[in-house]
Backbone as CSV, one residue per row, in Angstrom:
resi,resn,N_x,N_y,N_z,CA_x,CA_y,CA_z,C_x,C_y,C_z
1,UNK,-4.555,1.137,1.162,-3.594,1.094,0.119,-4.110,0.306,-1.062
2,UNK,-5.610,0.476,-1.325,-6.017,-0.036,-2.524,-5.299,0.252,-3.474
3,UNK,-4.743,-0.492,-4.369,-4.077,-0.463,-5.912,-5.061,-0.162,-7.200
4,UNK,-6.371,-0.449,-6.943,-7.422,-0.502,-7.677,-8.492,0.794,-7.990
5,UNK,-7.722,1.696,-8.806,-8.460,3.011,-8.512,-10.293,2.687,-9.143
6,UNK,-11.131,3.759,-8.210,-12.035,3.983,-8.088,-12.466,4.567,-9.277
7,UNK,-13.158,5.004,-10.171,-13.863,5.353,-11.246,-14.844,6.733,-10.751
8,UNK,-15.224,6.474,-9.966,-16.511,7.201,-8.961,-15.451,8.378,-8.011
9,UNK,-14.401,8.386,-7.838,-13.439,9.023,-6.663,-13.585,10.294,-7.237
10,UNK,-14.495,10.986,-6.944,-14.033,12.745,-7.288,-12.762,13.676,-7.595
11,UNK,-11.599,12.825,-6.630,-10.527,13.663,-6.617,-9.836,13.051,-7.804
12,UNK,-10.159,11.904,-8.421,-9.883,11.709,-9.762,-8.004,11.130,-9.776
13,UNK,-7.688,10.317,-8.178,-6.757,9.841,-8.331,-7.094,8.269,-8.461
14,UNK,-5.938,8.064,-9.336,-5.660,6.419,-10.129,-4.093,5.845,-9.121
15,UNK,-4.653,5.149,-8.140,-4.160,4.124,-7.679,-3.321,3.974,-8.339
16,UNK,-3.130,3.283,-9.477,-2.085,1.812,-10.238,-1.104,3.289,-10.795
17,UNK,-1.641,4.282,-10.632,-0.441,4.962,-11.653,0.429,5.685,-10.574
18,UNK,-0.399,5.404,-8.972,0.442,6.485,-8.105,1.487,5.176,-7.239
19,UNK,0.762,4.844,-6.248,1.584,4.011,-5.358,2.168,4.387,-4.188
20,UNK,2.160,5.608,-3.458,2.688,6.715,-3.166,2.664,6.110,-1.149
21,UNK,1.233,5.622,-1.267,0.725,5.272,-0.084,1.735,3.665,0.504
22,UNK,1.798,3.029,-0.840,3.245,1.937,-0.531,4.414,1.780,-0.444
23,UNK,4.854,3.333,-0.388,6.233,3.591,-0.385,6.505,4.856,0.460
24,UNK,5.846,5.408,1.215,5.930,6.213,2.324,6.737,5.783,3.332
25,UNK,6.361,4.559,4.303,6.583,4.488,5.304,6.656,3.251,5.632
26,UNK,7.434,2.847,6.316,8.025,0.956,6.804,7.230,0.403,8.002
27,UNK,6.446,1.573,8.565,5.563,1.367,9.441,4.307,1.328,9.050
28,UNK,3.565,2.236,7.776,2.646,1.875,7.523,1.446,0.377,7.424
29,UNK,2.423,-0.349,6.615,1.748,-1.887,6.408,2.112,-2.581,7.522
30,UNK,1.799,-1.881,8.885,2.074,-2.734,10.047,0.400,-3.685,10.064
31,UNK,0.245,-5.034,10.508,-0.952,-6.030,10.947,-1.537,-5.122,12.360
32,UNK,-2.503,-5.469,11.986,-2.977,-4.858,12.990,-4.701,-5.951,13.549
33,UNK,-5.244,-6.079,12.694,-6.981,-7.161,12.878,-6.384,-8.458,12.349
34,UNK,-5.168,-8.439,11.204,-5.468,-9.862,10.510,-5.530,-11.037,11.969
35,UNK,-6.131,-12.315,11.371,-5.942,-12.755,12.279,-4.462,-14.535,11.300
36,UNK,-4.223,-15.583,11.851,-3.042,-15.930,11.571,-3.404,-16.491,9.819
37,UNK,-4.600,-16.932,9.953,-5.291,-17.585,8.769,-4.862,-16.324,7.548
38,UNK,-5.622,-15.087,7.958,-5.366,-13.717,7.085,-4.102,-13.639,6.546
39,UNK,-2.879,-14.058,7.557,-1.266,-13.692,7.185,-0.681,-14.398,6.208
40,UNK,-1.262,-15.818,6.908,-0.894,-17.020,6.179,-1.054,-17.242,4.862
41,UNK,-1.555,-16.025,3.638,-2.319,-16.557,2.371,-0.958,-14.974,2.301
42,UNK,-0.663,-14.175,2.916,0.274,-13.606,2.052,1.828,-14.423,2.295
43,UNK,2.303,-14.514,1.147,3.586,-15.296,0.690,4.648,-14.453,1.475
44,UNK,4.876,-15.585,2.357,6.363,-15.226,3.582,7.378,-14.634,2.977
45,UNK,7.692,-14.316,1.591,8.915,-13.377,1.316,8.399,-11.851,1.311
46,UNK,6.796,-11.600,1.288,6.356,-10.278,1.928,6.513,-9.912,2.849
47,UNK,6.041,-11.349,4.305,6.364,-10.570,5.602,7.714,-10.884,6.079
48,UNK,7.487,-9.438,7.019,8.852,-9.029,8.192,8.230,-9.686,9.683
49,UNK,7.851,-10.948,9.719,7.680,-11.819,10.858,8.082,-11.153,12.425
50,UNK,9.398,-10.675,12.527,9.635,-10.306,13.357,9.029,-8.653,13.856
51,UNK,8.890,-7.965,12.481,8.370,-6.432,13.416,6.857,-6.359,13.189
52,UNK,6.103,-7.657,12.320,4.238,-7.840,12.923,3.728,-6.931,11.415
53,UNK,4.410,-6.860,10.267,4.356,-5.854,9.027,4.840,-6.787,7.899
54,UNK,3.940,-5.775,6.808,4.525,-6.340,5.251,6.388,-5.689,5.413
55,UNK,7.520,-6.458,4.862,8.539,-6.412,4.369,8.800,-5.209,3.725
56,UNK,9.910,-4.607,3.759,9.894,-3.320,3.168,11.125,-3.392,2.815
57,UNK,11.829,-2.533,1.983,12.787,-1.943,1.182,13.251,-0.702,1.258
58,UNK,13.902,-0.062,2.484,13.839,1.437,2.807,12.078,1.521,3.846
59,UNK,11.323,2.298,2.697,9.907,2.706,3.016,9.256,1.929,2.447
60,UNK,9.711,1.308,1.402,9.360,0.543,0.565,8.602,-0.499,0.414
61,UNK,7.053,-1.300,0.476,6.523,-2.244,0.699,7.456,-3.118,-0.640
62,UNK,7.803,-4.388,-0.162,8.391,-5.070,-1.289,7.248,-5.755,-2.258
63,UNK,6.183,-5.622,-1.592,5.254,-6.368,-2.881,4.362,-5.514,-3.511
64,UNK,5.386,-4.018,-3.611,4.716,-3.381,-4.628,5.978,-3.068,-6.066
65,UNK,5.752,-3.044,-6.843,6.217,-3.276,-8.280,6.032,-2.015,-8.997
66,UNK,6.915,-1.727,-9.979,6.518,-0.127,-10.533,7.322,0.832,-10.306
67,UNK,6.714,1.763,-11.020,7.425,3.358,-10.584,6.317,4.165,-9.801
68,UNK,6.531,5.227,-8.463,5.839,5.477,-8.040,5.332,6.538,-8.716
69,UNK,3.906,7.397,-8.925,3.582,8.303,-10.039,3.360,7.998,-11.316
70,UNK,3.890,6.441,-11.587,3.837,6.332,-12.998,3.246,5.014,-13.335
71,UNK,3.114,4.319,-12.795,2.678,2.529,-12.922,3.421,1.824,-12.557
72,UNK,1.968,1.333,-10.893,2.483,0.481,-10.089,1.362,-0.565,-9.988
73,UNK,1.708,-1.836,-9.047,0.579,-2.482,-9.054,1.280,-3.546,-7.449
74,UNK,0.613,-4.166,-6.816,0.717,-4.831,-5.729,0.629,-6.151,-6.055
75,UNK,1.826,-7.178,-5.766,1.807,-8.629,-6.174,1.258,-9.222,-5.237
76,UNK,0.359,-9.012,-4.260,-0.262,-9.636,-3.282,-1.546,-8.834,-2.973
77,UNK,-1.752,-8.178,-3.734,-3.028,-7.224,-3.737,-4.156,-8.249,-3.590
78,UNK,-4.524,-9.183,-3.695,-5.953,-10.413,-3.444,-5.775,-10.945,-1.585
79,UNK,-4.510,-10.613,-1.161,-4.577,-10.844,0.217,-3.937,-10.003,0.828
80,UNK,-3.773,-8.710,0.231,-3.193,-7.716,1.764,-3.650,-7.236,2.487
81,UNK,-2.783,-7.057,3.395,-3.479,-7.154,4.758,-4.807,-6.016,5.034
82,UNK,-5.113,-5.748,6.048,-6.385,-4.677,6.510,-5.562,-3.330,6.072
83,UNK,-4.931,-2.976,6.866,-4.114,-1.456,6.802,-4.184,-0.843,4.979
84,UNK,-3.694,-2.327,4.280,-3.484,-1.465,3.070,-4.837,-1.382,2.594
85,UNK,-6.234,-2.056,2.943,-7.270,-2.104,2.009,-8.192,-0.933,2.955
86,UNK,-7.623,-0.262,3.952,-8.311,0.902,4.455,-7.656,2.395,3.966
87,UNK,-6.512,1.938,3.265,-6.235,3.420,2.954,-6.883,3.520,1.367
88,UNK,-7.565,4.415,1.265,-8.597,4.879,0.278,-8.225,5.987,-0.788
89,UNK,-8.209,6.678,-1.804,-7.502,7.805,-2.718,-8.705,8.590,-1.780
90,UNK,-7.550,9.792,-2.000,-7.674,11.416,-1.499,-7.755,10.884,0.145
91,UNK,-7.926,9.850,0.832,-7.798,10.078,2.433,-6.883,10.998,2.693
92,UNK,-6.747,10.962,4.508,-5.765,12.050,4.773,-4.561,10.953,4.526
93,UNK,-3.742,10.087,4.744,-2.942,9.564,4.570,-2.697,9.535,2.875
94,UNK,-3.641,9.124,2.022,-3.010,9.404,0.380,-2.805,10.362,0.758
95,UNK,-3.282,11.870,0.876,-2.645,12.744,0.523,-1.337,13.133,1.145
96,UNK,-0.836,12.548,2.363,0.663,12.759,3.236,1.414,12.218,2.362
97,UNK,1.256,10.547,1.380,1.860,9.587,0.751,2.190,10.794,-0.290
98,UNK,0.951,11.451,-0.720,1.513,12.128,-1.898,2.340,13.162,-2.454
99,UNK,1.915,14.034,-1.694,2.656,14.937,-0.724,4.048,14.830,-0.363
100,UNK,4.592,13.970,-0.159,5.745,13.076,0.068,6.527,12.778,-1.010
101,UNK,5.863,12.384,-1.729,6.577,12.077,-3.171,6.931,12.896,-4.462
102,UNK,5.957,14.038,-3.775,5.883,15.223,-4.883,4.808,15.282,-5.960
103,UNK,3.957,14.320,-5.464,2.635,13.601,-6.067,1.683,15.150,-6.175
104,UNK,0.648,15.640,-7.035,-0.530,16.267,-6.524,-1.013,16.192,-6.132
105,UNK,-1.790,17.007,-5.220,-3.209,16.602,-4.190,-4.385,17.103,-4.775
């Protein structure tokens, strides 16, 4: 769930303008490698402590900001977790996120 689009990405999607991948699913930004040190640098009104995930809003990651499709950006993007810094533009998951939203593929 990089926020930081790629320049080099062939499929020529821009991250900051989609967001698509942070507002899919309440399960997505589940922890999975961090270890407590990793958690500890994102700010406790992100996490949902109890279900082991970033905080959500509906599907909604709460520490993402914006309109989805149009300009977004992640207020904890310098420490989120693994899950969001493995989802990549055009993966198979961007494209479900996008897909989803009514986004292009």
């Amino acid at each position: 769930m990089s926020l930081v689009a790629d320049p080099a990405d062939p499929a020529g999607f821009a991250c900051q303008s989609c967001g698509a991948c942070c507002a899919y699913s309440a399960e997505w930004p589940r922890f999975s490698t961090e270890d407590d040190a990793d958690l500890a640098r994102i700010p406790e009104v992100y996490v949902d402590d109890p279900a082991g995930r970033m905080r959500c809003e509906g599907d909604r990651c709460s520490a993402l900001e914006g309109r989805i499709g149009e300009a977004v950006a992640c207020k904890v993007y310098a420490v989120r977790p693994e899950v969001c810094r493995t989802c990549e533009p055009g993966d198979p998951e961007c494209l479900i996120a996008r897909r989803h939203h009514g986004l292009p593929v």
